[in-house]
N, C-alpha and C positions, 0 to 999 in steps of 0.2 A: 734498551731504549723502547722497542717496543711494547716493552708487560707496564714499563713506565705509565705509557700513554692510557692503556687500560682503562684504569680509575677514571682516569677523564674524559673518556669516550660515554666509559657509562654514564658520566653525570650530564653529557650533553645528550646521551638518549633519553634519561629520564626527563630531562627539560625541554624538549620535544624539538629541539633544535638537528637532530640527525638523522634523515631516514632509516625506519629498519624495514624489514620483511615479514611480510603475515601471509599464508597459506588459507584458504579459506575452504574449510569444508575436502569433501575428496573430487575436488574439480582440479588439483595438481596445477593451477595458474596462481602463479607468485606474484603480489602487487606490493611496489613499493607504496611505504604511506608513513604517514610520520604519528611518531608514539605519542600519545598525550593520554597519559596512563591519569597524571593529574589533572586533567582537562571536564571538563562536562560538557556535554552538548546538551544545550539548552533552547535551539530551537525545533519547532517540529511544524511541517505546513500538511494539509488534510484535505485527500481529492477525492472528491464522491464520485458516486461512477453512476449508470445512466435512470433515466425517468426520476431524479431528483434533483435538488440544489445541494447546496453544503452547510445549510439551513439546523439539518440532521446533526450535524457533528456538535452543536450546542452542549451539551449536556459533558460528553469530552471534555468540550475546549475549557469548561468550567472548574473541572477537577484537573486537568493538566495546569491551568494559570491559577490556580490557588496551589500547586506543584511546584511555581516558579519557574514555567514554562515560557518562553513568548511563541505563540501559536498563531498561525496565520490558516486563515481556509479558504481554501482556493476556488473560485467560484468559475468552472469550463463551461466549455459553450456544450459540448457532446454532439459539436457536430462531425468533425473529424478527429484522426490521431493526431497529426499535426499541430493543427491548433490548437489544441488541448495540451500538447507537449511542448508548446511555445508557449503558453499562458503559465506555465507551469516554469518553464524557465526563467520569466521575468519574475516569478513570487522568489527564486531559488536564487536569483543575482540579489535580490532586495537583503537576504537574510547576513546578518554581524557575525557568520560563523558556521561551524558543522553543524548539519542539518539530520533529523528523521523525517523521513517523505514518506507519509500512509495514506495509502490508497484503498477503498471498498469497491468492491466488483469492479464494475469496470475502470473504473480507477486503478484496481491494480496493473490494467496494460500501460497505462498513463505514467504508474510510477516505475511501471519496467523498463519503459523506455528512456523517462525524461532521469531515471534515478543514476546515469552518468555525471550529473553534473559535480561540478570540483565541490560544491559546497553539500552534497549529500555524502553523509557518515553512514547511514541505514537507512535500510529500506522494514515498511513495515505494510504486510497483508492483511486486511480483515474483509475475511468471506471472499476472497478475491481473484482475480484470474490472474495467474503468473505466467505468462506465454514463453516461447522459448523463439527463437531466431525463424520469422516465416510463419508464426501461429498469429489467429487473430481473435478475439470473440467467437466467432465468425465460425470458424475450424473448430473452434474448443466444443462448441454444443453442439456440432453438426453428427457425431455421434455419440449420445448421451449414454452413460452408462445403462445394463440392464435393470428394469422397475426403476428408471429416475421418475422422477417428476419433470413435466413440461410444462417450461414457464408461460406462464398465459401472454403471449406476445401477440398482438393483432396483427394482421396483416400493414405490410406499406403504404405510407399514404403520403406522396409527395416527397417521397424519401426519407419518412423518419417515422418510427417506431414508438408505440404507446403500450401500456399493459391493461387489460379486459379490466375495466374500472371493478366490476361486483365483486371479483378474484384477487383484486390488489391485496385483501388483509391477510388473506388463507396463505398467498400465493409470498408475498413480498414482505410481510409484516405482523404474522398470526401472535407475536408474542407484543405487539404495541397495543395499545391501550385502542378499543373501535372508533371512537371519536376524531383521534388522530389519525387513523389508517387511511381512513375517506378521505381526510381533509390531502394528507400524500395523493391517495388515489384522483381525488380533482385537483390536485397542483400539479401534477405530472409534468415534467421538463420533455418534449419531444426529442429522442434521443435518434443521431442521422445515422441512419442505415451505412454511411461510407464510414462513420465510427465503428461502428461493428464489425466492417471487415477490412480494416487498415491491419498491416498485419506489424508485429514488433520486428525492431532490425538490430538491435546491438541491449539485449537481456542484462539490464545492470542487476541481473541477483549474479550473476556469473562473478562480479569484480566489489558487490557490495557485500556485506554482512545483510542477512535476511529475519526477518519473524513472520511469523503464519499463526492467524487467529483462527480457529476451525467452527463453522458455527454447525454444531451436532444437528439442528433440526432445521437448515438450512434447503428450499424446495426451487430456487434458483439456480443454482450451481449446488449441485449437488455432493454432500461431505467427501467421499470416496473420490469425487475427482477433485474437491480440496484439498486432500490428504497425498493424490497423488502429486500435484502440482508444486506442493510443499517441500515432498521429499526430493525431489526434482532440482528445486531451487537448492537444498541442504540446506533452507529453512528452520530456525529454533520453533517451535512447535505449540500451542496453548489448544486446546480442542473445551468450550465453552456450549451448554443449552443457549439454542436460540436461534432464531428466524435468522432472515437474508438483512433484515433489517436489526442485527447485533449490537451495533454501533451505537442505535438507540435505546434499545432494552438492556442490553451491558453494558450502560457505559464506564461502570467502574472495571469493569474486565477487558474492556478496549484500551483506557488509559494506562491502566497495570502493563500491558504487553509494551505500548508505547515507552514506556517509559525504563522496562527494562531493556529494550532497544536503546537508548539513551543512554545508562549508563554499558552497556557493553560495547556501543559507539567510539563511547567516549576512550575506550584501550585500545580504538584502530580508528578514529578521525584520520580525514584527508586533509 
């Protein structure tokens, strides 16, 4: 009776009607999730991280929805974690299905945190801070690797943070176009210092499938603690030439990870 059943168990795993078990990485925590081997996830929402908008991801969103994509980009206040992890939940209840949640810089704390929700499939890093249970911004650069580069961050001013405007292209964006770098540098979104040192409480790269875009010439977060943070996570891995600002000057290389995040989603959707 029971070899009976077999055959029909597997046809209801392939039809995504039965939960199975997927082990992720060498983190030995086993989450049930349901198979949708035939499935695609087809949406992905995009969270900038701080002294910008989500203005940036344009160029992305344009190869992803000629992808066949439905892209949404999430526009956070950057004043706390909180609210930026709540602004982030209401984009993530709106979406038809499993989701890819990509976060840049500090975006990436935003999607470590808010990346528990039932409708994210993957999580996706580009140049990003991936914290781990109790880290925040905050702790991550507080001691910068040896010969980093220090990001030109002005001192506080009313409780929010800006970057040394003459430094913004060297520093934030050396591989954009000069024209544009200014116009970043004078658009600067005031990014709240309590954002910076909100620390992560529950690491969904622990329970999500991960990818890690590395930007090699990255003067912000520096590659070597990219690479660490990556390995950390058990992160699928893409290491790319390119500023802090990748996202803009690759964005065929941003999208490409994107979207191999997508389909390998799509063989462990929740």
């Amino acid at each position: 009776m029971k070899q009976a059943l077999l055959p029909k168990l597997a046809q209801c795993i392939a039809l995504g009607l039965v939960p199975t078990l997927m082990i992720y990485g060498d983190k030995k925590e086993v989450h049930v999730i349901k198979d949708t081997a035939t499935a695609e996830v087809k949406n992905v929402v995009l969270v900038h991280g701080g002294f910008v908008d989500g203005s940036g991801w344009k160029d992305v969103h344009d190869i992803l929805k000629r992808d066949g994509f439905n892209v949404t980009i999430l526009q956070n206040p950057t004043i706390s974690l909180a609210d930026d992890v709540a602004a982030t939940n209401r984009v993530l209840a709106a979406q038809d299905g499993p989701t890819i949640l990509v976060g840049h810089s500090y975006g990436g704390v935003i999607v470590t945190e808010a990346g528990g929700h039932p409708n994210v499939a993957g999580l996706v890093y580009i140049a990003a801070f991936a914290p781990d249970k109790g880290e925040s911004v905050g702790s991550l650069i507080k001691d910068p690797v040896p010969g980093a580069d220090k990001p030109p961050i002005l001192p506080a001013k009313d409780g929010f943070l800006l970057l040394d405007r003459s430094r913004f292209h060297a520093a934030f964006a050396a591989d954009v176009n000069e024209d544009l770098a200014a116009f970043m540098a004078d658009s600067q979104v005031p990014w709240g210092v309590e954002a910076l040192n909100d620390a992560a409480t529950a690491p969904a790269w622990k329970t999500r499938p991960s990818w890690y875009l590395v930007a090699k010439n990255d003067k912000m977060i520096p590659p070597d603690a990219q690479r660490g943070m990556s390995k950390r996570a058990g992160s699928t891995v893409v290491e790319v030439p390119g500023s802090h600002a990748v996202y803009m000057s690759q964005p065929k290389a941003v999208a490409s990870i994107i979207e191999q995040a997508a389909k390998g989603s799509g063989r462990a959707a929740r």
